[in-house]
CHARMM internal coordinates of N, CA and C (Angstrom, degrees):
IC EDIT
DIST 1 N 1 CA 1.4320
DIST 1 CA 1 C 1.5271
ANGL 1 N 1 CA 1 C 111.28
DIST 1 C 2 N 1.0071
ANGL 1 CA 1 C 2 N 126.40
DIHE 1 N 1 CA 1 C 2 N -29.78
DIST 2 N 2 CA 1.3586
ANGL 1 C 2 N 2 CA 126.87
DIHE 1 CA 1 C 2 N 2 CA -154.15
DIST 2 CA 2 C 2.1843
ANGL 2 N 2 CA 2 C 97.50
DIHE 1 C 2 N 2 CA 2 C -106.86
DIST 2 C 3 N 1.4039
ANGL 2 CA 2 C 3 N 94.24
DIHE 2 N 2 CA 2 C 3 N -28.55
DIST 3 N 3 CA 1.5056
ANGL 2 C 3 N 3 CA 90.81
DIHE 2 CA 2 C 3 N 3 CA 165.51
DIST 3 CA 3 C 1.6972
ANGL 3 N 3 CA 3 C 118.45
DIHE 2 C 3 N 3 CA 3 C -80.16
DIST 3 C 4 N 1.3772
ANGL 3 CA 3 C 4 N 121.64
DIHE 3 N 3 CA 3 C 4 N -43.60
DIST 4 N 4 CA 2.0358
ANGL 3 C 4 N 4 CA 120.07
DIHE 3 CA 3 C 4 N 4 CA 125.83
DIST 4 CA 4 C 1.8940
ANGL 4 N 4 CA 4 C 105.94
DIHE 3 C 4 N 4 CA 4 C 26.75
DIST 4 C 5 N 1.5102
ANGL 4 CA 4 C 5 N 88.75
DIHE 4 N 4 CA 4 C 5 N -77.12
DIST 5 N 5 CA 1.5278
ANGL 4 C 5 N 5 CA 121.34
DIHE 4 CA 4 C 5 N 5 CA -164.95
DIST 5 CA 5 C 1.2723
ANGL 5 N 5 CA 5 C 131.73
DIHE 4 C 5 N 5 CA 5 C -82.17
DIST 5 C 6 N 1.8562
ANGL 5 CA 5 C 6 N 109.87
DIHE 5 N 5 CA 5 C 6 N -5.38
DIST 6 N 6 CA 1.0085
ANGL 5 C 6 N 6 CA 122.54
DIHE 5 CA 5 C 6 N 6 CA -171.72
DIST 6 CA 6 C 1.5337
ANGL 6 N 6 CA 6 C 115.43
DIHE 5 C 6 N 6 CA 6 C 67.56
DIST 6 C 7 N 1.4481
ANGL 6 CA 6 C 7 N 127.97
DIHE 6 N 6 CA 6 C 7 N 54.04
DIST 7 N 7 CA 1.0275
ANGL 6 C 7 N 7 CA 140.52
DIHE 6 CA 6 C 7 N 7 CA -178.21
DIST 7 CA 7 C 1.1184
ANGL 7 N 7 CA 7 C 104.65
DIHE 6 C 7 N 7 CA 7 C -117.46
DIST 7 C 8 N 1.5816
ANGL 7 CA 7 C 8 N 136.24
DIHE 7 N 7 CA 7 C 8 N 133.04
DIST 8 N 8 CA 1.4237
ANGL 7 C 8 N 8 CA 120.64
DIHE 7 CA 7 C 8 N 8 CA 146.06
DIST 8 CA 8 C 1.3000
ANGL 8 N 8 CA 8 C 105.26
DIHE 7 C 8 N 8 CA 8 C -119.63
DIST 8 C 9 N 1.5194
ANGL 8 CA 8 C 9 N 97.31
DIHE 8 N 8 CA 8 C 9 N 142.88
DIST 9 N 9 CA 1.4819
ANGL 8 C 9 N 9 CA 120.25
DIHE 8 CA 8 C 9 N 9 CA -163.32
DIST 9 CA 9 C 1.5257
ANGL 9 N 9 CA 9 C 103.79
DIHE 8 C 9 N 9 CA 9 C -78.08
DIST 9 C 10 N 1.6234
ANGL 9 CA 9 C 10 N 121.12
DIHE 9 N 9 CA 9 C 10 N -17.88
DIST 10 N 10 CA 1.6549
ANGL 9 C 10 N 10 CA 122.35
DIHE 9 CA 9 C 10 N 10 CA -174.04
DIST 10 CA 10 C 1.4704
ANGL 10 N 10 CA 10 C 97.88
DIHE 9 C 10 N 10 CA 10 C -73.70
DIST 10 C 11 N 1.6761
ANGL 10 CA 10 C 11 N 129.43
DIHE 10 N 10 CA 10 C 11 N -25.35
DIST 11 N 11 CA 0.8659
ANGL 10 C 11 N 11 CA 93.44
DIHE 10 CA 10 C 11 N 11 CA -142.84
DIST 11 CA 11 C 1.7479
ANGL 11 N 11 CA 11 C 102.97
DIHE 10 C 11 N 11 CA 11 C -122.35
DIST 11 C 12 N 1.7705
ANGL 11 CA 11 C 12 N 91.52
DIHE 11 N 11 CA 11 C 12 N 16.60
DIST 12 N 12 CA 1.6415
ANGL 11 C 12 N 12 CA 100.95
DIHE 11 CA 11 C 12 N 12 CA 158.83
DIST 12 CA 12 C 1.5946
ANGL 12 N 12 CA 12 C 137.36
DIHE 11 C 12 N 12 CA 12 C -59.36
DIST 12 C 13 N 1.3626
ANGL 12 CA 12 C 13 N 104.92
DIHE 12 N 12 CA 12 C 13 N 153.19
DIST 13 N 13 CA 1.3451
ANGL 12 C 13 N 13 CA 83.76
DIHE 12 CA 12 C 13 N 13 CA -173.97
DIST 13 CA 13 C 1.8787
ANGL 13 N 13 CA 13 C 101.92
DIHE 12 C 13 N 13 CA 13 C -78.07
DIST 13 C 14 N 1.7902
ANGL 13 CA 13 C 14 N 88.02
DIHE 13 N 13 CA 13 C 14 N -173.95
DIST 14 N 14 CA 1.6811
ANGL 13 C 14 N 14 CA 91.25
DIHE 13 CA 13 C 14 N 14 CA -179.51
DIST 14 CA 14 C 1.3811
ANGL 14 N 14 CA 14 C 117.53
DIHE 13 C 14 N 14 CA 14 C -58.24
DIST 14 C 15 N 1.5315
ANGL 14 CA 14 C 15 N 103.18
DIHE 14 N 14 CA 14 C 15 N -46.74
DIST 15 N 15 CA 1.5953
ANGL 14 C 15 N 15 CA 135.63
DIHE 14 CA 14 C 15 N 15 CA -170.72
DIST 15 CA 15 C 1.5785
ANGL 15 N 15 CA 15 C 110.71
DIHE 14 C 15 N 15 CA 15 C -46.94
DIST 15 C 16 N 1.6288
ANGL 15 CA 15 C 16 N 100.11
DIHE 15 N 15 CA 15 C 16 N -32.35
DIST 16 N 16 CA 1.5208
ANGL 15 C 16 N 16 CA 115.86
DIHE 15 CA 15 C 16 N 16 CA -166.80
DIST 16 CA 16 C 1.8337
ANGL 16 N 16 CA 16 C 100.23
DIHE 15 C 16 N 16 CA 16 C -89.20
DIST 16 C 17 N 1.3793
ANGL 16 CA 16 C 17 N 102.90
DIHE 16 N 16 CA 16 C 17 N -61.77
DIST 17 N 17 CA 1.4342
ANGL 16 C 17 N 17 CA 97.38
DIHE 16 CA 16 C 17 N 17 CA 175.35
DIST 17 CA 17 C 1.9138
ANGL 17 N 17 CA 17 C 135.19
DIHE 16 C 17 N 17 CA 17 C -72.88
DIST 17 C 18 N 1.1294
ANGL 17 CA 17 C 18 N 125.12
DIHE 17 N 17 CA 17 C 18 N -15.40
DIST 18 N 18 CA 1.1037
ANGL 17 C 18 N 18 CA 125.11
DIHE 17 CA 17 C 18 N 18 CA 152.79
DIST 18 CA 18 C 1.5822
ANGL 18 N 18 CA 18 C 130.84
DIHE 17 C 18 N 18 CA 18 C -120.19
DIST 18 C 19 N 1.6271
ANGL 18 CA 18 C 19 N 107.58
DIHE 18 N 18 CA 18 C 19 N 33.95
DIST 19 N 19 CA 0.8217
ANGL 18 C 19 N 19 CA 122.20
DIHE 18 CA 18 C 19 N 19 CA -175.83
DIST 19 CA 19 C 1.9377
ANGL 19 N 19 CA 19 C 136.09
DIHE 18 C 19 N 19 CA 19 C 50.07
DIST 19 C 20 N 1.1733
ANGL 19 CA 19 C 20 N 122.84
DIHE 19 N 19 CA 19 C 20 N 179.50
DIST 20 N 20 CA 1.4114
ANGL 19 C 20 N 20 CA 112.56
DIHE 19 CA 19 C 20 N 20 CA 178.35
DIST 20 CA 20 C 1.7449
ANGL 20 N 20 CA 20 C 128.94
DIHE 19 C 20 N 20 CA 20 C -122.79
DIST 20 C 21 N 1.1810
ANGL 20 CA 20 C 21 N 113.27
DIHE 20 N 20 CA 20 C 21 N 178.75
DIST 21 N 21 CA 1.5170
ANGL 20 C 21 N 21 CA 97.84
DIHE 20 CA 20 C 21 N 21 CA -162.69
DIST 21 CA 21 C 1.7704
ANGL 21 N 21 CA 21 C 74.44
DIHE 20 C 21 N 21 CA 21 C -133.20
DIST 21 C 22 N 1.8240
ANGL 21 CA 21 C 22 N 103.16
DIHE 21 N 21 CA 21 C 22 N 176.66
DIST 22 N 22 CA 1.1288
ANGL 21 C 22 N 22 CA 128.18
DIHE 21 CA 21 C 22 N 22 CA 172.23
DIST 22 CA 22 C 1.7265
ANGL 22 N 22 CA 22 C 122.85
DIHE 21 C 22 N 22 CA 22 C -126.65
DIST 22 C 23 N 1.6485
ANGL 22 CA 22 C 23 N 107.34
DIHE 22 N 22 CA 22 C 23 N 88.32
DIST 23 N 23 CA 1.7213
ANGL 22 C 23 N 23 CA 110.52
DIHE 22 CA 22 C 23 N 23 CA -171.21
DIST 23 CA 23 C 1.2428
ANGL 23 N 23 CA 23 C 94.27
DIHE 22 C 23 N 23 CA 23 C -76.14
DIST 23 C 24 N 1.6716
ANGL 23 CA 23 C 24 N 98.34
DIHE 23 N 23 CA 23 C 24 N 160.74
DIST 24 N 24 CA 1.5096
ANGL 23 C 24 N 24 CA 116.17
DIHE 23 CA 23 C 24 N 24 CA 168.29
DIST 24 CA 24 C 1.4505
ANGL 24 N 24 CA 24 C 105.34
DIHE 23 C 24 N 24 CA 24 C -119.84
DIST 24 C 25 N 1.4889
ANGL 24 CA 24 C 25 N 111.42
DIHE 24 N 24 CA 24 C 25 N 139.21
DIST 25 N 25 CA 1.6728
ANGL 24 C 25 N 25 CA 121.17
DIHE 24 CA 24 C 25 N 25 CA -160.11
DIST 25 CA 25 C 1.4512
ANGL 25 N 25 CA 25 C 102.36
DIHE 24 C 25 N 25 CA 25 C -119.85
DIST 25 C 26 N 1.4882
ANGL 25 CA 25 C 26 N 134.78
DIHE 25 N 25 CA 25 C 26 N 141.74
DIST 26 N 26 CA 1.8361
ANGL 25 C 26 N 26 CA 124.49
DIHE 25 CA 25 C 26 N 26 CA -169.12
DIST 26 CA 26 C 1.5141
ANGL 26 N 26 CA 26 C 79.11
DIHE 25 C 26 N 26 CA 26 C -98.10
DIST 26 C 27 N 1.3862
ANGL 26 CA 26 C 27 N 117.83
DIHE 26 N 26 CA 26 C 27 N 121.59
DIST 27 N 27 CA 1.6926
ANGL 26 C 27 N 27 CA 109.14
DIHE 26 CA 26 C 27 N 27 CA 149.64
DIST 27 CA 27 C 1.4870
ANGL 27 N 27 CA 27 C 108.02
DIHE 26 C 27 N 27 CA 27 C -116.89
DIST 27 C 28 N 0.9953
ANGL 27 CA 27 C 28 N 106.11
DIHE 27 N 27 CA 27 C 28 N 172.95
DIST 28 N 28 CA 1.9813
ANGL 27 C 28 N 28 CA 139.10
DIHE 27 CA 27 C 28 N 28 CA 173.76
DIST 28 CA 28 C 1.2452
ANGL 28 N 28 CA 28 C 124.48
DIHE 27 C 28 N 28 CA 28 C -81.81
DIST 28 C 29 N 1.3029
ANGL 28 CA 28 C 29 N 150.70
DIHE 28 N 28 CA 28 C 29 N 111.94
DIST 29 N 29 CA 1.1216
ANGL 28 C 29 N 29 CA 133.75
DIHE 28 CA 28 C 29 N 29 CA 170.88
DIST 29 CA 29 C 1.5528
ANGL 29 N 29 CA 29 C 116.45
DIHE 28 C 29 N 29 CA 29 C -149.09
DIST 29 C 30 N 1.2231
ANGL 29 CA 29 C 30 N 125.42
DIHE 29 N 29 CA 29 C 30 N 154.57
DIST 30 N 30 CA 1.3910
ANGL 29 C 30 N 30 CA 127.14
DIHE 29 CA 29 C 30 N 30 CA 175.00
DIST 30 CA 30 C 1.4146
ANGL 30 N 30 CA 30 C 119.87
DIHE 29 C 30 N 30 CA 30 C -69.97
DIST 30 C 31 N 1.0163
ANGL 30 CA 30 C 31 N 140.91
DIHE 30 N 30 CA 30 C 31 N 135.06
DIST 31 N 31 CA 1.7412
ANGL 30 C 31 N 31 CA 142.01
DIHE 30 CA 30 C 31 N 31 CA -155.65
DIST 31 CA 31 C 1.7300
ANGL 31 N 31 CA 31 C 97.31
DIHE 30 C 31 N 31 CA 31 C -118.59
DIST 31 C 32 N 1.2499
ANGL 31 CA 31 C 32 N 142.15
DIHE 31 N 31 CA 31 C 32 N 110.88
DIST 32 N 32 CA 1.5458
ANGL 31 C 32 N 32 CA 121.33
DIHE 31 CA 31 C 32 N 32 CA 166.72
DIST 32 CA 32 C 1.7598
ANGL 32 N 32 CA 32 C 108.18
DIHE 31 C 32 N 32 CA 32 C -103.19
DIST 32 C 33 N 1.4993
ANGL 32 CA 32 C 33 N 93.26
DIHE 32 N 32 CA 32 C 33 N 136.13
DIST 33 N 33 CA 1.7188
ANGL 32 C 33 N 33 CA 72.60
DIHE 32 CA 32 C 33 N 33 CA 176.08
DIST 33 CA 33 C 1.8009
ANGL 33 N 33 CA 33 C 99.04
DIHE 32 C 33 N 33 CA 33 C -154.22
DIST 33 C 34 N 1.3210
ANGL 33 CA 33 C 34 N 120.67
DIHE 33 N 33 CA 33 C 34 N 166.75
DIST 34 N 34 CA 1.5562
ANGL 33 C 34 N 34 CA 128.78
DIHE 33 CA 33 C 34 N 34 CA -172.23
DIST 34 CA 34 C 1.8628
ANGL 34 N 34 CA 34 C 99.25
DIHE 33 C 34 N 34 CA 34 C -78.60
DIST 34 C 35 N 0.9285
ANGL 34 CA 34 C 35 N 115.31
DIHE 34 N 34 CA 34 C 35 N 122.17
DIST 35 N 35 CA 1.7184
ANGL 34 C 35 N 35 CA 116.37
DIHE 34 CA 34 C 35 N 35 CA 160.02
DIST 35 CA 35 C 1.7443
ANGL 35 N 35 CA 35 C 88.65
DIHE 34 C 35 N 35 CA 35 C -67.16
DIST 35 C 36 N 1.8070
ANGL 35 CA 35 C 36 N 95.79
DIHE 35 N 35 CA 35 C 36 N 153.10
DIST 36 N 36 CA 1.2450
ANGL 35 C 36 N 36 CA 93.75
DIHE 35 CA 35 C 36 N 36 CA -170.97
DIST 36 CA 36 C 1.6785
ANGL 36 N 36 CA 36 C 84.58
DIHE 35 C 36 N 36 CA 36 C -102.23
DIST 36 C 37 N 1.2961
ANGL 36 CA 36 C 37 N 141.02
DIHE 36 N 36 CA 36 C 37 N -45.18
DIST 37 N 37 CA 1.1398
ANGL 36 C 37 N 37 CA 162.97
DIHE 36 CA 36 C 37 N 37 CA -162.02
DIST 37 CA 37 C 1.7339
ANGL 37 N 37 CA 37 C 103.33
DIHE 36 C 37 N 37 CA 37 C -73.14
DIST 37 C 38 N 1.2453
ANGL 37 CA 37 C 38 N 128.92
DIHE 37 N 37 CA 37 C 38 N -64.25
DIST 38 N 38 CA 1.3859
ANGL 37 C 38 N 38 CA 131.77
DIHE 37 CA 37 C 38 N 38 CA -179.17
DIST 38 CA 38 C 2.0279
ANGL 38 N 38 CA 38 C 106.52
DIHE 37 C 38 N 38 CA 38 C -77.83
DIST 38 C 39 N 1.0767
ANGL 38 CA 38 C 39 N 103.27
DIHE 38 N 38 CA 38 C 39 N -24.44
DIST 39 N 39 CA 1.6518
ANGL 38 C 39 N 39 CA 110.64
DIHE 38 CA 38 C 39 N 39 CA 177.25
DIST 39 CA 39 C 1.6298
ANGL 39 N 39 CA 39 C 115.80
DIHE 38 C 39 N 39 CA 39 C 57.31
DIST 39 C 40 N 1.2974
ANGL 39 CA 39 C 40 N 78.51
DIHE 39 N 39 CA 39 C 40 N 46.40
DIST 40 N 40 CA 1.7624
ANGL 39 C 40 N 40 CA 114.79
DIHE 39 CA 39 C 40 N 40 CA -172.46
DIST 40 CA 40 C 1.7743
ANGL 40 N 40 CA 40 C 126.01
DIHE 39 C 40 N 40 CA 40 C -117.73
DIST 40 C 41 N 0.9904
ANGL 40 CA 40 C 41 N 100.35
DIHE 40 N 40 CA 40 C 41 N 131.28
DIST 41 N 41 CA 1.8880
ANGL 40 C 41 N 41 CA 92.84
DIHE 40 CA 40 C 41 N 41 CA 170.76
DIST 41 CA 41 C 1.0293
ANGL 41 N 41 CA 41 C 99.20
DIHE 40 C 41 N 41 CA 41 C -83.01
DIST 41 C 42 N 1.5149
ANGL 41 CA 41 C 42 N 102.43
DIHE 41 N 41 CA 41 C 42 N 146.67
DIST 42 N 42 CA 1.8035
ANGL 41 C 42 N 42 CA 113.25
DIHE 41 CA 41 C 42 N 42 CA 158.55
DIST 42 CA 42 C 1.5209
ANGL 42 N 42 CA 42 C 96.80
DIHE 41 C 42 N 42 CA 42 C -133.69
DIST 42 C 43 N 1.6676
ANGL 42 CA 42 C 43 N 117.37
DIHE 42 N 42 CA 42 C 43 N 171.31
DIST 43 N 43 CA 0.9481
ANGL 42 C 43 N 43 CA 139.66
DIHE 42 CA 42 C 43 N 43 CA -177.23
DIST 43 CA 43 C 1.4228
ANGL 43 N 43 CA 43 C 111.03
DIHE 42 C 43 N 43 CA 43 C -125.91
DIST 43 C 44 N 1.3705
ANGL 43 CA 43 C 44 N 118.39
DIHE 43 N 43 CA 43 C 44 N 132.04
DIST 44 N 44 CA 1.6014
ANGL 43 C 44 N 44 CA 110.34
DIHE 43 CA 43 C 44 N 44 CA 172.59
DIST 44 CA 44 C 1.3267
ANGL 44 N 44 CA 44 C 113.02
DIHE 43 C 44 N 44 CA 44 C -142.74
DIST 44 C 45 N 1.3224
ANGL 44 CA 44 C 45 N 148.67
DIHE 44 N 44 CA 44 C 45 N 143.30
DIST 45 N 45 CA 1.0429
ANGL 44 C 45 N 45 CA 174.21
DIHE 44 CA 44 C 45 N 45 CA -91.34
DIST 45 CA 45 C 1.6303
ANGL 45 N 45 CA 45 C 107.97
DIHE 44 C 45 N 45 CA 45 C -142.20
DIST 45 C 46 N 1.3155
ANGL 45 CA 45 C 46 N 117.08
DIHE 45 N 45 CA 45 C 46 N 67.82
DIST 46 N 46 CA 1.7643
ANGL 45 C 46 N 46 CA 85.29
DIHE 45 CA 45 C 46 N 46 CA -153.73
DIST 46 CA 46 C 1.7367
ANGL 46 N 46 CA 46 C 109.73
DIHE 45 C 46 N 46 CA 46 C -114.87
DIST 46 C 47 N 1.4317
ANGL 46 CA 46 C 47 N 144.59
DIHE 46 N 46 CA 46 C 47 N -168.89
DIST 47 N 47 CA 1.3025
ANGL 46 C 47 N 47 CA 134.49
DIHE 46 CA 46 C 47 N 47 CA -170.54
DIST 47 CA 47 C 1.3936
ANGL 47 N 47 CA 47 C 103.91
DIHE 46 C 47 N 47 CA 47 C -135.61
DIST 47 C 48 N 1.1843
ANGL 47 CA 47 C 48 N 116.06
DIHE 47 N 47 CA 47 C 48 N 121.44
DIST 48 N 48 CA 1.5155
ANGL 47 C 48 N 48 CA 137.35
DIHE 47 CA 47 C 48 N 48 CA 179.08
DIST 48 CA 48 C 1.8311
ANGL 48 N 48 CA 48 C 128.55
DIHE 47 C 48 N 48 CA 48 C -110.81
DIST 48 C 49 N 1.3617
ANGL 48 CA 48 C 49 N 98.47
DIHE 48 N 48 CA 48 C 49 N 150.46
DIST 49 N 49 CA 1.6090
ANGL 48 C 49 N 49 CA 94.19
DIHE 48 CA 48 C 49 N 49 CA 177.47
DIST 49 CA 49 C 1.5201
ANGL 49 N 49 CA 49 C 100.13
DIHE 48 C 49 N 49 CA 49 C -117.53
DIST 49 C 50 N 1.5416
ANGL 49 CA 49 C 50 N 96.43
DIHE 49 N 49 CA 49 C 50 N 119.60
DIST 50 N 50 CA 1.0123
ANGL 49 C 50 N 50 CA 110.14
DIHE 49 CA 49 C 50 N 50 CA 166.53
DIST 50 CA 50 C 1.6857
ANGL 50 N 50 CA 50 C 137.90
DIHE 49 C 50 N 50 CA 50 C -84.46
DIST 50 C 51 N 1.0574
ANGL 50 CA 50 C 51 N 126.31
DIHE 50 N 50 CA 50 C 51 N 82.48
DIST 51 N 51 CA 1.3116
ANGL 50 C 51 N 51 CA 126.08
DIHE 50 CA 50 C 51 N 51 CA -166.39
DIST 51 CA 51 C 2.1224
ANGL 51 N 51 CA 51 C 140.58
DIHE 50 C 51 N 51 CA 51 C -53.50
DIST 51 C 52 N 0.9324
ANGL 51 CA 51 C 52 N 127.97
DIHE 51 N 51 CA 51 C 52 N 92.09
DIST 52 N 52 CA 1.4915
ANGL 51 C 52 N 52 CA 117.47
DIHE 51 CA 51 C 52 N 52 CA -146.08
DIST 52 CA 52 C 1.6114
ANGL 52 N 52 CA 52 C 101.98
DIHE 51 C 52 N 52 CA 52 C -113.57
DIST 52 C 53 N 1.1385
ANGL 52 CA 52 C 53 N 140.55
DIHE 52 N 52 CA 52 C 53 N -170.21
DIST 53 N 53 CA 1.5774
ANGL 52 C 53 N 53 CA 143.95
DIHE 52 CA 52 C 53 N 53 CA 169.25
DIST 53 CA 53 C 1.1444
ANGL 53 N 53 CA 53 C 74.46
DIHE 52 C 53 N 53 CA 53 C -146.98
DIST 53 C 54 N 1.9348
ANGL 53 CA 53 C 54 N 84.41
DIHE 53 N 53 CA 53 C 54 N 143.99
DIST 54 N 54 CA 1.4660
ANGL 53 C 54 N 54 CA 117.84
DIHE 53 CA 53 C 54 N 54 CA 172.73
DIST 54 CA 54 C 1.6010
ANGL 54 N 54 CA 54 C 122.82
DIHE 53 C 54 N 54 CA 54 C -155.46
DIST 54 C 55 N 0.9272
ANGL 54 CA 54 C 55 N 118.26
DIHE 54 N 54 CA 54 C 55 N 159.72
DIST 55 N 55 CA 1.9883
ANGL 54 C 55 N 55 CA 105.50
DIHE 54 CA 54 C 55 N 55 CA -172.94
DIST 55 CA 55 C 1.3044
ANGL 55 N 55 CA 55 C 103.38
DIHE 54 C 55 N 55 CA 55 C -40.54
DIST 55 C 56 N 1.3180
ANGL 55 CA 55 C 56 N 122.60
DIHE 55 N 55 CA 55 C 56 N 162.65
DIST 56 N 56 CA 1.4248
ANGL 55 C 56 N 56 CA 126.91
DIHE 55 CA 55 C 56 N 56 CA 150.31
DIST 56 CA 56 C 1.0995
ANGL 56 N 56 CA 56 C 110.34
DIHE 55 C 56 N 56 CA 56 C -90.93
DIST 56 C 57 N 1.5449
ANGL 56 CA 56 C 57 N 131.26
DIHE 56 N 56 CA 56 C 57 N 160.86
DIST 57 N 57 CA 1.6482
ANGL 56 C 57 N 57 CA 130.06
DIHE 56 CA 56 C 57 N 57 CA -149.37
DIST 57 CA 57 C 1.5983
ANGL 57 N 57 CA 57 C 77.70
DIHE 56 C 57 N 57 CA 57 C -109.20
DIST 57 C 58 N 1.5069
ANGL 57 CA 57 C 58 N 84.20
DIHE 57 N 57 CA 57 C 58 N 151.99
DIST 58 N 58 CA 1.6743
ANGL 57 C 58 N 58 CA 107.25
DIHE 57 CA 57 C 58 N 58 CA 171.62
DIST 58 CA 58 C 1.4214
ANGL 58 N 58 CA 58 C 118.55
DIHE 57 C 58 N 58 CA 58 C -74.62
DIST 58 C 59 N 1.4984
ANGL 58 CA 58 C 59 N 133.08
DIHE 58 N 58 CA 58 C 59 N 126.48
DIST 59 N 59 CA 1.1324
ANGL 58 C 59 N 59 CA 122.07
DIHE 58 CA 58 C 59 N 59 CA 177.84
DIST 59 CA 59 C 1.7511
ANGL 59 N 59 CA 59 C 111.30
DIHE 58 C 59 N 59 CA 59 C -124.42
DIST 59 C 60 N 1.1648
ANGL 59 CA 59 C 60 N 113.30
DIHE 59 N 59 CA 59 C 60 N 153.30
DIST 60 N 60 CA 1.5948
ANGL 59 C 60 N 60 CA 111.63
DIHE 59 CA 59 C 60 N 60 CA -156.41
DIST 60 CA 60 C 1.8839
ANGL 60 N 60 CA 60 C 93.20
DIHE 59 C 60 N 60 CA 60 C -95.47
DIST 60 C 61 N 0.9234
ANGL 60 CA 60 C 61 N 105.24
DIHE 60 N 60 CA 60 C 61 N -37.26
DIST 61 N 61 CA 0.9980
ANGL 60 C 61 N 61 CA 119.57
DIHE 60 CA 60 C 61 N 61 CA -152.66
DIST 61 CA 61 C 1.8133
ANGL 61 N 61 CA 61 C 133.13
DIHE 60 C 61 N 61 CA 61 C -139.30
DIST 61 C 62 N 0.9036
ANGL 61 CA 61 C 62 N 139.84
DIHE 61 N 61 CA 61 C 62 N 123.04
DIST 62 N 62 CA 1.6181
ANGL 61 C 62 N 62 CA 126.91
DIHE 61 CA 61 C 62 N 62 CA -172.07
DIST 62 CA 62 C 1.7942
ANGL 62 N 62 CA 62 C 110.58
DIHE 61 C 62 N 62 CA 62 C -37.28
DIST 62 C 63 N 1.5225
ANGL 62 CA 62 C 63 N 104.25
DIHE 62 N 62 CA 62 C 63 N -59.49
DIST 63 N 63 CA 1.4196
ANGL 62 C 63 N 63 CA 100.90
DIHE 62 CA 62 C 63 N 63 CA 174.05
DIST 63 CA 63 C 1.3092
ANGL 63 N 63 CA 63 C 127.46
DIHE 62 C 63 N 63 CA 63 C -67.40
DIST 63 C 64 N 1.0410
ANGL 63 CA 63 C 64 N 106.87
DIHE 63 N 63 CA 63 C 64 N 20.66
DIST 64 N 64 CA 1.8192
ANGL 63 C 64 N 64 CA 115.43
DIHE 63 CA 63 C 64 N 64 CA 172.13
DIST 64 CA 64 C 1.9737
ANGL 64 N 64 CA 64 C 93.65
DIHE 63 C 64 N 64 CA 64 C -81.81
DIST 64 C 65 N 1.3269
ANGL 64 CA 64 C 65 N 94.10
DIHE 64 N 64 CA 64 C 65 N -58.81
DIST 65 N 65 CA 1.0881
ANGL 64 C 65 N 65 CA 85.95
DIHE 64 CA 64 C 65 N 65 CA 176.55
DIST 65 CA 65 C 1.3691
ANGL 65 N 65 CA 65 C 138.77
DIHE 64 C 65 N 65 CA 65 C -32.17
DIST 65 C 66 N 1.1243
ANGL 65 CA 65 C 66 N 124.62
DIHE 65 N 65 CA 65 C 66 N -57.43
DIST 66 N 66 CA 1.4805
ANGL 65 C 66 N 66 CA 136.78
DIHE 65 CA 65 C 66 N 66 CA -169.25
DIST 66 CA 66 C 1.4097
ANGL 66 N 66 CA 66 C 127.43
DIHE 65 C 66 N 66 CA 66 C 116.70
DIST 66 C 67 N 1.6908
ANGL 66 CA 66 C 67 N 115.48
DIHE 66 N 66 CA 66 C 67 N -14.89
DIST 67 N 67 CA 1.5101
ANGL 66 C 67 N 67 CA 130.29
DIHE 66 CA 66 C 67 N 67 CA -170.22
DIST 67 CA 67 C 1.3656
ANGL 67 N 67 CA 67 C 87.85
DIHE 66 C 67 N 67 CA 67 C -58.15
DIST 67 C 68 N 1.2913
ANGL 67 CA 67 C 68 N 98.91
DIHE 67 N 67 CA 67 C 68 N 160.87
DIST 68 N 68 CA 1.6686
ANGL 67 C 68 N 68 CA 110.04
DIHE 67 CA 67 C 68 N 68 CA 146.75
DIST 68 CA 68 C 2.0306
ANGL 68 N 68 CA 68 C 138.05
DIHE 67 C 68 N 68 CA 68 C -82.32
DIST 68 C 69 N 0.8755
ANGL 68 CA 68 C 69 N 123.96
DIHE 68 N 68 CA 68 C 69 N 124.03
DIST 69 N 69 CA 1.3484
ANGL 68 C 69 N 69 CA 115.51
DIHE 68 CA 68 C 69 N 69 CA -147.07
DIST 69 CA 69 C 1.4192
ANGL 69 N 69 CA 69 C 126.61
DIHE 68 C 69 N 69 CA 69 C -82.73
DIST 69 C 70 N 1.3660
ANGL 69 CA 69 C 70 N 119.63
DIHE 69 N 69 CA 69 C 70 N 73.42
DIST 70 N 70 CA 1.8147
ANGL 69 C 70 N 70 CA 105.11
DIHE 69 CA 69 C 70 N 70 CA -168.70
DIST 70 CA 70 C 1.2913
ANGL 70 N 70 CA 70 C 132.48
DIHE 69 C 70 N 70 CA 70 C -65.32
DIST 70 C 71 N 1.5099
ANGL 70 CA 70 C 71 N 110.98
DIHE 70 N 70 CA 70 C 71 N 113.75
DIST 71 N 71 CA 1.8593
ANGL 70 C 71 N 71 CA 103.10
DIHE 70 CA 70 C 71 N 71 CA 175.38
DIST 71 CA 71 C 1.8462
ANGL 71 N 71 CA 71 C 112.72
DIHE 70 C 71 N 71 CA 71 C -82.00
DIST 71 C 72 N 1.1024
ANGL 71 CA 71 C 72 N 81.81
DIHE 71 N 71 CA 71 C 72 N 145.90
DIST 72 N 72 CA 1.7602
ANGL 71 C 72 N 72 CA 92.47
DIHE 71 CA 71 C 72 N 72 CA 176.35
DIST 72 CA 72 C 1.1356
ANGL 72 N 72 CA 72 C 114.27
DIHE 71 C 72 N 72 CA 72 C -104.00
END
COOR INIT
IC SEED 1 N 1 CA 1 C
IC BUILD
């Protein structure tokens, strides 16, 4: 269908053909902010998740995965 349309499927990207996922990454960063009470800046050190999309990994097979496999 999609060759129909003038599509070729070789020459999609990964992202396009098995679609994408959304990791979460711990980063570091410096925080500056006004004390409301001391009428002061402080700085603090603080830890964040950074959120990104990325391919989803190719899998050949169910047991690539790792699940466990139920037959019916």
């Amino acid at each position: 269908m999609l060759a129909e349309k003038g599509v070729r499927w070789d020459a999609l990207d990964q992202a396009v053909k098995q679609g994408t996922l959304v990791r979460r990454a711990l980063t570091e960063e410096t925080v500056t902010y006004c004390h409301t009470k001391l009428h002061e800046y402080k700085a603090l050190d603080v830890q964040r998740n950074v959120w990104s999309p990325v391919a989803a990994p190719y899998f050949e097979s169910v047991e690539m995965l790792g699940l466990p496999v139920q037959v019916y």
